[in-house]
C-alpha positions, 0 to 999 in steps of 0.5 A: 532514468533507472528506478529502484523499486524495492518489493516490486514484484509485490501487491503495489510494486507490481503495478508502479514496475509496470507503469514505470517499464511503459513510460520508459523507465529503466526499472530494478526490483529488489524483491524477495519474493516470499508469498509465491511471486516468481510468476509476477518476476518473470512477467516483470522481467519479460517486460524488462526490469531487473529482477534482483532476488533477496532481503532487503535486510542483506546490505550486499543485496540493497549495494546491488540493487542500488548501483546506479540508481536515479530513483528509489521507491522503498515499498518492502515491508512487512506490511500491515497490523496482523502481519507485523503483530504475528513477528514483531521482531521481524517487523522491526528488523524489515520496516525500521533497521533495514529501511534506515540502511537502505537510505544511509546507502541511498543519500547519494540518490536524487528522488526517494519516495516512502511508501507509508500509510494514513493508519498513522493517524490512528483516531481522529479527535473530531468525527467531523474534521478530515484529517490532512497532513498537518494533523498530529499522527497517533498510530495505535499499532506496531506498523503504524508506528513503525512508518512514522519512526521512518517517515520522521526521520526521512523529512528531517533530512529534507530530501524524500517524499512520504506518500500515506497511502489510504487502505487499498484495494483492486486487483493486482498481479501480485493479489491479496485478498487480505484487505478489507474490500478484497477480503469482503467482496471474496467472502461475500460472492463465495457465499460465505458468513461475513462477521464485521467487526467495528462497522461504523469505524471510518477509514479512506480507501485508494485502488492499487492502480492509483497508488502506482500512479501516485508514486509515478507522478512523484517521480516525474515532478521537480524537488521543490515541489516533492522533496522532503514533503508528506502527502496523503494519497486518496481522495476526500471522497472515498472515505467509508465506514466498514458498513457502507462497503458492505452494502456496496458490495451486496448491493453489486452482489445481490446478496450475502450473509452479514454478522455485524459485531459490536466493538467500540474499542478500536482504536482507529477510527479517521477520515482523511483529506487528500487536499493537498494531493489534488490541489498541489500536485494535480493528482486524482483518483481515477477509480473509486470503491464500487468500481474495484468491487465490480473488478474484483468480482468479475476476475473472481467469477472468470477464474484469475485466481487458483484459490482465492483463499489461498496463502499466496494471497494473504501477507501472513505467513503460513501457521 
């Protein structure tokens, strides 16, 4: 079975590549490489995906990368509020022009799956109630929207499966530390001043290795089960306040400076239910939050990562 993965040499895709290469798949990443992963390429590579290098705005490229394919995993992007923010053209020329193309010119593919997010929730109406994948979708940000524009669009045509992934964390091949959990556990062991902003705002948070599980276990399921549905992938267990992590992590870390900013405005504040997931599709979460801070402490203090404040790290662009 040959899967298309495009940004597959990326914080998510690195890791569904390499699940997908063991359980014997053949594996074609369209990835353009652009936050310094030529490293994770080759690595890919030896293992023996295809490596097709280009934007995934390039009609010529996506023809390439798609000759053949059995599946496609669509996880290119410009990924995240800030990123999105910084070039909102960009944002919409990536996420929503070039996703549309690329299915148009994947209609013919037997399973499609679309990476989105539970950010698409936006604020949760009830502090109470988790929010599962009937619960209207209220995104507050460029890149939320964005996805739900797609997402809509895709499960009108009944074919393709919209995975929401909560916010994720753990260590990858392709690290970022641009995200809420990596980002304070690299703050806090380095001894640096940690300003939180908006403490007692819920979100749920998924390790990067049970995303690429997730997108596995998709693939290996029949259409009536998957096709044209939405999931939340997470567990109900690990939804968190920002306030809650920190004290996970200093408790792990056995100390840190935290700033805690007042900020009642922002707008995205949910819990979600990853019900469905469970008791549908049999899917688990196999790692939970105090472990992924303990992972990303350990590669830390062995050494993984050059500079972990690095650029290469962040999914913003450099100035």
């Amino acid at each position: 079975m040959r899967a298309v993965v495009t940004g597959g040499a990326g914080y998510i895709g690195s890791m569904v590549v390499r699940r997908l290469l063991a359980a014997g798949y053949e594996v074609v990443v369209l990835d353009l490489l652009q936050h310094g992963q030529r490293a994770v390429a080759a690595d890919l590579e030896w293992r023996g995906a295809r490596i097709v290098e280009g934007d995934v705005r390039d009609a010529a490229v996506r023809a390439t990368a798609l000759e053949g394919a059995d599946a496609l995993v669509h996880l290119a992007a410009i990924v995240g509020d800030p990123a999105c923010a910084q070039d909102p053209e960009l944002s919409r020329a990536v996420n929503v022009d070039a996703s549309r193309a690329l299915f148009a010119e994947a209609a013919g593919v037997p399973r499609i799956v679309f990476a989105s997010t539970c950010s698409n929730y936006g604020r949760m109406a009830d502090p109470i109630v988790a929010l599962d994948e009937s619960a209207p979708l209220a995104p507050v940000s460029l890149y939320a929207s964005q996805k739900v524009e797609i997402e809509r669009e895709l499960l009108e045509g009944g074919a393709a499966t919209c995975l929401r992934f909560a916010t994720v964390y753990g260590v990858s091949p392709r690290m970022r530390f641009d995200l809420t959990v990596n980002e304070f556990t690299r703050d806090l062991w380095a001894g640096r001043v940690l300003e939180v902003y908006g403490g007692q705002f819920w979100r749920p948070y998924v390790h990067v290795g049970d995303a690429a599980r997730a997108i596995e276990l998709v693939l290996g399921l029949p259409d009536e089960q998957v096709g044209g549905r939405v999931f939340n992938v997470g567990d109900s267990g690990e939804n968190y306040r920002k306030q809650d992590l920190v004290e996970m992590i200093t408790g792990h870390l056995g100390r840190g400076d935290v700033r805690f900013v007042e900020r009642n405005e922002d707008p995205r504040d949910y819990r979600v239910s990853f019900e469905r997931v469970r008791d549908e599709l049999g899917f688990t979460v196999s790692q939970r939050v105090p472990g992924g801070i303990a992972e990303v402490t350990d590669a830390l203090e062995a050494g993984r990562f050059a500079d972990p404040f690095g650029a290469v790290h962040s999914n913003l662009s450099p100035g």
